[in-house]
C-alpha positions as CSV (number, residue, x, y, z in Angstrom):
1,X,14.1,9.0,-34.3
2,X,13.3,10.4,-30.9
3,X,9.9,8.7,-29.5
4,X,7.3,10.5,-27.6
5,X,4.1,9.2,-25.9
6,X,0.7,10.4,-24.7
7,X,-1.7,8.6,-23.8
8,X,-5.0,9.6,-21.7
9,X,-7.4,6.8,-20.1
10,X,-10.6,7.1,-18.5
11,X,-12.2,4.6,-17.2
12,X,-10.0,2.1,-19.2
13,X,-6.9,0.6,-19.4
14,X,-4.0,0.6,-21.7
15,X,-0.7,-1.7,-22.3
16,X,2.4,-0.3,-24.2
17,X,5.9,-1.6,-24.6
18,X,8.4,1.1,-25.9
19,X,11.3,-0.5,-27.8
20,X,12.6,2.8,-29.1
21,X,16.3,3.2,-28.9
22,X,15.8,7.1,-28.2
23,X,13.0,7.5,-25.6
24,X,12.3,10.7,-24.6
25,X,9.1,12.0,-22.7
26,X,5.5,10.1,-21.9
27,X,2.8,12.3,-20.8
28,X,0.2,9.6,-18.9
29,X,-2.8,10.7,-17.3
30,X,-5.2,7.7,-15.9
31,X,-9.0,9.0,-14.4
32,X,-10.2,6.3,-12.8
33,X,-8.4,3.7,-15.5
34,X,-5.1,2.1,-15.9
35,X,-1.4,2.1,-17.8
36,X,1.3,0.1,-18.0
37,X,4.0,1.1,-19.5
38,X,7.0,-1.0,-20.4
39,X,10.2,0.5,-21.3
40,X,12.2,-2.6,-20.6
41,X,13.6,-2.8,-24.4
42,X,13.6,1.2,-24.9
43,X,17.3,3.3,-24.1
44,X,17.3,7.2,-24.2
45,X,19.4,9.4,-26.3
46,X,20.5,11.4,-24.5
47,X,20.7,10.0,-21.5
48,X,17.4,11.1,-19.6
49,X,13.9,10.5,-20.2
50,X,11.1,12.0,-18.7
51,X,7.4,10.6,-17.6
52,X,4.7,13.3,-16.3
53,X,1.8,11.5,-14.9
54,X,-1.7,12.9,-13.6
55,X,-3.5,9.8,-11.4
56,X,-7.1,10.6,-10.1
57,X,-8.7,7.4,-8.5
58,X,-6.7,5.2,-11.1
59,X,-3.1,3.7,-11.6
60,X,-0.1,4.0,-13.5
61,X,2.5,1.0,-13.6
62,X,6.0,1.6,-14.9
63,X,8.6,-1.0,-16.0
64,X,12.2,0.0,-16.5
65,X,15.4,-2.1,-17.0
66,X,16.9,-3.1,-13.7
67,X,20.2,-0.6,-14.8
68,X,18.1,2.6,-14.8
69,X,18.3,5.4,-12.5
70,X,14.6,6.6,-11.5
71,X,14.1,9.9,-10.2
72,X,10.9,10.1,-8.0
73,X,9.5,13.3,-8.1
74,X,5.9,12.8,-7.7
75,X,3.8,14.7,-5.2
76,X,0.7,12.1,-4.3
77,X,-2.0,13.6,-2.7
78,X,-4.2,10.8,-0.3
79,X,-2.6,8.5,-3.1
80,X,1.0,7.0,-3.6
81,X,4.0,6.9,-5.5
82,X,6.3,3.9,-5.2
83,X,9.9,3.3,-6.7
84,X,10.7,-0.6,-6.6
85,X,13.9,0.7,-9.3
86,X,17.3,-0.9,-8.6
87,X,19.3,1.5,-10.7
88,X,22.5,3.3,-9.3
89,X,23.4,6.7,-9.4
90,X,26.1,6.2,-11.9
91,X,24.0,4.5,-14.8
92,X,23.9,5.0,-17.8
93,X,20.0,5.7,-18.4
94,X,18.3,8.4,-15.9
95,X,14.3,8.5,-15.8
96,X,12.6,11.4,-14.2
97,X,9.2,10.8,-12.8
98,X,6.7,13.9,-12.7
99,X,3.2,14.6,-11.6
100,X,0.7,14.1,-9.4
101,X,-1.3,11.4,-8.0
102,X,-4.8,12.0,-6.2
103,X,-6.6,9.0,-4.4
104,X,-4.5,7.1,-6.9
105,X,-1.0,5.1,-7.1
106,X,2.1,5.0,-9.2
107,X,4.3,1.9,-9.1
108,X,7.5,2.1,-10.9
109,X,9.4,-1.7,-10.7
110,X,11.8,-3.6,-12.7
């Protein structure tokens, strides 16, 4: 049972904890709101998960397990996008990181 998320704020805030053993994709988008998402107890299936994200004047907090791989490919535009991830190369679990972020900030940690 792959898992899937979507989850649009505006002018709110959000908390979810993924404990899925197959995460697979999480498309966020936070206008002037918040999300935290916590993947901590999740794994992927196939290896790889992906997490496209859309920030305008808002902020999107990620929590992985300290053994993931994070792949940082966010363009941030007068914003930020910051990888705190501790994951080798070599591990197990890779998580892509998609999107932009305008006047806005991503902050992916363990």
């Amino acid at each position: 049972l792959e898992q899937v998320i979507s989850d649009f704020v505006m002018w709110s805030g959000i908390q979810r904890r993924v404990a899925s053993p197959a995460f697979k994709r999480a498309d966020l988008t936070a206008i002037m709101g918040g999300i935290e998402l916590d993947l901590r107890q999740a794994g992927t299936e196939n290896g790889q998960a992906v997490i496209d994200v859309f920030v305008l004047w808002g902020g999107i907090e990620i929590i992985v397990p300290p053994d993931w791989a994070v792949s940082n490919e966010i363009t941030p535009i007068m914003g930020g996008a910051e990888d705190g991830s501790t994951g080798t190369q070599q591990a197990k679990h890779r998580l892509i990181v998609t999107g932009v972020v305008i006047m806005g900030g991503v902050d992916i940690k363990v």
